[in-house]
N, C-alpha and C positions, 0 to 999 in steps of 0.2 A: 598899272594894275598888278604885273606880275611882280615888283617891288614893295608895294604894300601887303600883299597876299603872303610874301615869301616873310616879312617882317613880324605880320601877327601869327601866324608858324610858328617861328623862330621862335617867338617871344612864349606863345606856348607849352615850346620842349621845352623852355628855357625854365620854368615853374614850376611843371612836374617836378616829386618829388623824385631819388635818385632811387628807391626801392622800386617805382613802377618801371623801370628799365630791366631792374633786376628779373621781376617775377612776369615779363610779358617777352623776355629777347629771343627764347628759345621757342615762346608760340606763334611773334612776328616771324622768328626765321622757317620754322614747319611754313606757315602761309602763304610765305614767298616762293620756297619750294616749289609748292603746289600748283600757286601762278606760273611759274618758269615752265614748269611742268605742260600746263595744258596751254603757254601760249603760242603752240607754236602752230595746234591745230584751231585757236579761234582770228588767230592775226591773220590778215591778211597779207600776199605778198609784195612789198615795197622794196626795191630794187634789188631784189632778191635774197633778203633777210624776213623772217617770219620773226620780228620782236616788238611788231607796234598795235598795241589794244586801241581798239578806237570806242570811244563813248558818245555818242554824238556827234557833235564838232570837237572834243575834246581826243589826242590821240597820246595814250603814255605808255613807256617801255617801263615792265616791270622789271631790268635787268637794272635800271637805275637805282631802284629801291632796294634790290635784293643788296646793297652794296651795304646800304643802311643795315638792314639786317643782318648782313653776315660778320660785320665787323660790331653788332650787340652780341651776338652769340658766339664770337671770337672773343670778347672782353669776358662775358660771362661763364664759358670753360675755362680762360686762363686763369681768374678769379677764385672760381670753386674747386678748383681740384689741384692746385700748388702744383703746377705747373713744372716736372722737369724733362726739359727736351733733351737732354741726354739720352731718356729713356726711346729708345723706338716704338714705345706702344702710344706713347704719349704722343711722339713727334705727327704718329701718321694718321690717331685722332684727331689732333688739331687741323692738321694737314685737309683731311677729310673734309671738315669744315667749312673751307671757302673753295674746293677743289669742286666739289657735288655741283654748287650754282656755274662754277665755270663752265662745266662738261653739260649743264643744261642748256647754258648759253652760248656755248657751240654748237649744239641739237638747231638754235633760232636761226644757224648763219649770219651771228652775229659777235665775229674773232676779236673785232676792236675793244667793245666793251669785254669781252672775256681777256684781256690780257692784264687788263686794270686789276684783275683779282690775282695777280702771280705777282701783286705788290706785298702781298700777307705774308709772302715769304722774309719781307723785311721786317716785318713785325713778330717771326717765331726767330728771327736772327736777333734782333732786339733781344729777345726772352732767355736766348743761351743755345738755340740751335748751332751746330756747327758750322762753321765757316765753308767747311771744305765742301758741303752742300751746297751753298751758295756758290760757291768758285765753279763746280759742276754745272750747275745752270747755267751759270754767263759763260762759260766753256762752249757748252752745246748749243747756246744761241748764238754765238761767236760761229763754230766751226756751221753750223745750217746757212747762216748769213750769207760768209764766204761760198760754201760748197755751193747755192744755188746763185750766187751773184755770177760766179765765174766757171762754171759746170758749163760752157757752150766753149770757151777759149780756151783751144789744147796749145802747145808748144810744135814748133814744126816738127812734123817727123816724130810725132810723140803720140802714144797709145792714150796716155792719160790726160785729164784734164788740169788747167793751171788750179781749179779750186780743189780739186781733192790733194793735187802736189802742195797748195796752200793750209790745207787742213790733217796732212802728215807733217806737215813741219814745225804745226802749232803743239801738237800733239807730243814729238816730240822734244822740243822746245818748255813746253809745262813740263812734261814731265823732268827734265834736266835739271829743270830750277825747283822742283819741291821735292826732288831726289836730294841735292844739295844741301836745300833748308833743314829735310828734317833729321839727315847725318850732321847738321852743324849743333843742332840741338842736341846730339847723342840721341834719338829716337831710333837712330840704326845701330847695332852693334855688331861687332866683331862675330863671327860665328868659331 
């Protein structure tokens, strides 16, 4: 059932012309919003997330859709406004974007599906975002990682813990290596 169902769907969007995407992406994503928005006081509580609509026997998460949504309305901004992420006004528009439905769908206590949307950061890296942003991010999921895996195992005789001792040495360590890199570039110069 849910094979064929998912099929004549498919087949569907598949028809539509490629303007109805254009001129409906920004009204699906306002809508989805809105859903995120109110579902956290009409769901009820399932094992302690507020993100599933029940219709009868039928029960769906609008965070699945907003996925849809956000990545028409991510194509649709990059599309109509030439796009350069150099610019900071630009980056943290776009940014904006798919950032809004994350932060509602952490409102649902529901973190799994909200981490699927810090994928879009590979799609404004795609578009000419900087690198070093990125390197930032996996940094800081790097250093949280460590710090809370090993935040209970200190060294004997030691005030501190091995994961914060773990995440001064990463810390220090990057920075060694992109101190390096970008004196080898000439990016640093002689004062």
């Amino acid at each position: 059932l849910w094979i064929g169902c998912s099929l004549g769907i498919g087949f569907i969007l598949l028809m539509l012309e490629d303007k109805f995407y254009d001129w409906f992406s920004y009204i699906l994503y306002l809508g989805m919003m809105i859903l995120l928005a109110i579902t956290p006081f009409l769901a009820e509580d399932i094992n302690g997330s507020y993100s599933w609509l029940k219709f009868g026997p039928v029960s769906l998460q609008p965070a699945e859709f907003a996925k849809f949504a956000t990545a028409l309305a991510m194509a649709r901004f990059m599309d109509t406004n030439k796009l350069d992420l150099s610019n900071w006004s630009s980056l943290l528009k776009s940014a904006a974007i798919f950032m809004f439905p994350l932060l509602l769908i952490i409102c649902q206590k529901e973190t799994g599906t909200a981490i699927v949307f810090l994928a879009f950061f590979l799609v404004l890296f795609r578009e000419g975002m900087s690198g070093n942003i990125l390197l930032i991010g996996f940094c800081m999921v790097l250093f949280f990682i460590l710090g809370i895996k090993y935040s209970d195992v200190t060294f004997t005789n030691q005030l501190f813990s091995v994961g914060l001792w773990l995440v001064l040495s990463l810390i220090q360590i990057i920075t060694t290596i992109l101190v390096w890199i970008y004196s080898k570039e000439g990016r640093i110069t002689a004062l």
